[in-house]
LUMNU-762520 format. One record per residue (C-alpha): residue in one letter; x, y, z. Coordinates in steps of 0.02 Angstrom, whole numbers. Each point is the difference from the previous one (the first is absolute). Layout:
<atom r="a" xx="X" yy="Y" zz="Z"/>
...
***
This chain:
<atom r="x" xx="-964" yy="418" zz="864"/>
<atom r="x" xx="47" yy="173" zz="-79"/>
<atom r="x" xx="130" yy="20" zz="130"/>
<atom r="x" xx="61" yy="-178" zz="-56"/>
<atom r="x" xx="0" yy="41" zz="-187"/>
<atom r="x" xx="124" yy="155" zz="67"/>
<atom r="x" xx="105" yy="-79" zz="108"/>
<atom r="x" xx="42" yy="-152" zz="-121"/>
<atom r="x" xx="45" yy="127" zz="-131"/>
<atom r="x" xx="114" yy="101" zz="95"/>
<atom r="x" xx="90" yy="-165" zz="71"/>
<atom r="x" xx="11" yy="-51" zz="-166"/>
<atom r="x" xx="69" yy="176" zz="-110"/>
<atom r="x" xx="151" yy="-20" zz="171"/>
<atom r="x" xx="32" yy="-180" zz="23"/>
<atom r="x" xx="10" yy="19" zz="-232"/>
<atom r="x" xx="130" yy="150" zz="27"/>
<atom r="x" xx="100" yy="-102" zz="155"/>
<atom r="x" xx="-8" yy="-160" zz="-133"/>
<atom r="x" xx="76" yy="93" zz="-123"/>
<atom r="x" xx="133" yy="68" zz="98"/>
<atom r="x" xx="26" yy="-190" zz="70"/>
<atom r="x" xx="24" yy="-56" zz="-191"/>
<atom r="x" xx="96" yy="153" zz="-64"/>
<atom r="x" xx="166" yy="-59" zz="84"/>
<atom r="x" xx="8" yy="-151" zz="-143"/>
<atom r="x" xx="-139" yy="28" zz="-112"/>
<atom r="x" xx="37" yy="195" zz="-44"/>
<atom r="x" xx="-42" yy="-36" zz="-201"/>
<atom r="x" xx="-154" yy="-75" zz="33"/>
<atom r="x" xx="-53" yy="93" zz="154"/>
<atom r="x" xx="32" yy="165" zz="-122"/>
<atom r="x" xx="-102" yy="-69" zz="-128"/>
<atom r="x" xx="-143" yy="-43" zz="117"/>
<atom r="x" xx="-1" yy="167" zz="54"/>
<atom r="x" xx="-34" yy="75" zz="-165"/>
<atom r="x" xx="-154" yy="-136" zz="-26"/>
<atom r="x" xx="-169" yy="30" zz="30"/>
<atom r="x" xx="-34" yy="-117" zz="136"/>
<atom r="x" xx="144" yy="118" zz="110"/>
<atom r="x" xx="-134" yy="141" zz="-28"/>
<atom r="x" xx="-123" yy="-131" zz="73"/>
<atom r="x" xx="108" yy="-29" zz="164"/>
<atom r="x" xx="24" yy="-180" zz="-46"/>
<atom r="x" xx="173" yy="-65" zz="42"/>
<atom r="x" xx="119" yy="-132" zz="-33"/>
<atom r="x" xx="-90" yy="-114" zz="110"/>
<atom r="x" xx="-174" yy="16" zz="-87"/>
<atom r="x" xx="83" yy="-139" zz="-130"/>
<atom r="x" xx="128" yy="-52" zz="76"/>
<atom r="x" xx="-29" yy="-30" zz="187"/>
<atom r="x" xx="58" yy="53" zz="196"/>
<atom r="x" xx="165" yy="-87" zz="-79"/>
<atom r="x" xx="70" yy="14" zz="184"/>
<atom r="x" xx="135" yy="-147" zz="-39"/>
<atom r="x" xx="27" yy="70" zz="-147"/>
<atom r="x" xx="64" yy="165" zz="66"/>
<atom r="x" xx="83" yy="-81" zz="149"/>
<atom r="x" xx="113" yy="-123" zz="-95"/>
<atom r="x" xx="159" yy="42" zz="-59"/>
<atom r="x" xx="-25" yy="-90" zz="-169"/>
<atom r="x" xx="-118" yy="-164" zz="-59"/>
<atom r="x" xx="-166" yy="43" zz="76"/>
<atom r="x" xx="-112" yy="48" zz="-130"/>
<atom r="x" xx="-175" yy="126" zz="15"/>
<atom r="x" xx="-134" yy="-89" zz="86"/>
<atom r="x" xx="-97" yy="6" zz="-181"/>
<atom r="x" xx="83" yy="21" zz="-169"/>
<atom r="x" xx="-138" yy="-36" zz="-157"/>
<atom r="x" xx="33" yy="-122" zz="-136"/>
<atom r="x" xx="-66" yy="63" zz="-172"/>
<atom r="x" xx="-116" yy="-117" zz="17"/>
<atom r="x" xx="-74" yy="67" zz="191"/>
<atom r="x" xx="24" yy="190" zz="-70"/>
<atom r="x" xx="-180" yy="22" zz="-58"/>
<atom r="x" xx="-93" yy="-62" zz="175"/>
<atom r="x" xx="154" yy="109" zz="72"/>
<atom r="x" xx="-76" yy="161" zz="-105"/>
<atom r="x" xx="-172" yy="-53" zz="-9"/>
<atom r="x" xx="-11" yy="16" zz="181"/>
<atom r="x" xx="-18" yy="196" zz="27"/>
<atom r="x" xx="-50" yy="-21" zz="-209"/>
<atom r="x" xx="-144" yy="-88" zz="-37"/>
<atom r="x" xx="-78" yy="77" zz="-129"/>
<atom r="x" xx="161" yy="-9" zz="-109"/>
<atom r="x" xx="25" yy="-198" zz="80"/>
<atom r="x" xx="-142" yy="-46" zz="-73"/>
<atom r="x" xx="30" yy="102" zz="-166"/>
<atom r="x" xx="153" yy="-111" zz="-7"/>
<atom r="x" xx="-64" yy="-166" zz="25"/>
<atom r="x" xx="-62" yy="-21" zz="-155"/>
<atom r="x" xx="136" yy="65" zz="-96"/>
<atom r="x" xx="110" yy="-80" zz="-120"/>
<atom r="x" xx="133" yy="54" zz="119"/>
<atom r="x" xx="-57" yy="-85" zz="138"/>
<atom r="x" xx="-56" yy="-168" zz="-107"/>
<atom r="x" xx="214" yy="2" zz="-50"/>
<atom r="x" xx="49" yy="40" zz="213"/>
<atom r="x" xx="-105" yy="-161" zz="36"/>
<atom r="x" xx="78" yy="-111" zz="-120"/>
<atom r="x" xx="96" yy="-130" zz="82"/>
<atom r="x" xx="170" yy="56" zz="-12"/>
<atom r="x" xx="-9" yy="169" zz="-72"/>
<atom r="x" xx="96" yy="99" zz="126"/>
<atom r="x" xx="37" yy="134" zz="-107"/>
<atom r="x" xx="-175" yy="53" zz="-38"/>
<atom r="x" xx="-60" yy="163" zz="23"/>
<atom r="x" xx="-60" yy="60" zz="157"/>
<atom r="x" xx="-64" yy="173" zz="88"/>
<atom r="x" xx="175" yy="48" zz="41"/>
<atom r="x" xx="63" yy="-33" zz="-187"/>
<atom r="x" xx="-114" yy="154" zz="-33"/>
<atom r="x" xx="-12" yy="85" zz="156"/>
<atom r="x" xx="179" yy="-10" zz="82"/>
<atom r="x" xx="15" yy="-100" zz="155"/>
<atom r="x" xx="77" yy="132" zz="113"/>
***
């Protein structure tokens, strides 16, 4: 299992690095802002949010990331590696205002913490 643990986290700190590098080409301002974020110190890479995004890369134009959050998905997004703070959130004001029908501009973990 140890061995497991290891070998996961090693695939994962290259394939994030070889991600990066796949994204850089059109993505430089966000790629460069990721890689001043915590969660590049973690070894998490574009596609920890966003997906293998194989079409994506492979089309010249129109196919979009295999996942892209709504405000509204941005919490379960987060609260997924942060559950303690997910369920700090839930019953916040803030969170009361991102359920209400129609309130798309309601604040969200990224309005704090940056999406990228």
């Amino acid at each position: 299992m140890r061995t497991l643990v290891l070998l996961l986290a090693f695939s994962t700190a290259v394939f994030g690095q070889k991600v990066h590098t796949l994204c850089q080409a059109c993505h430089s301002e966000q790629v460069s802002d990721f890689l001043q974020h915590p969660h590049a110190e973690k070894a998490l890479s574009c596609d920890a949010c966003h997906g293998a995004s194989a079409k994506h890369r492979e089309a010249s134009g129109g196919a979009p990331p295999d996942k892209v959050a709504g405000p509204q998905e941005v919490p379960a997004l987060c609260g997924g590696c942060h559950s303690a703070q997910l369920k700090q959130f839930q019953p916040s004001k803030h969170s009361q205002i991102l359920a209400a029908a129609g309130r798309v501009k309601a604040p969200n973990c990224g309005t704090c913490h940056g999406v990228h």
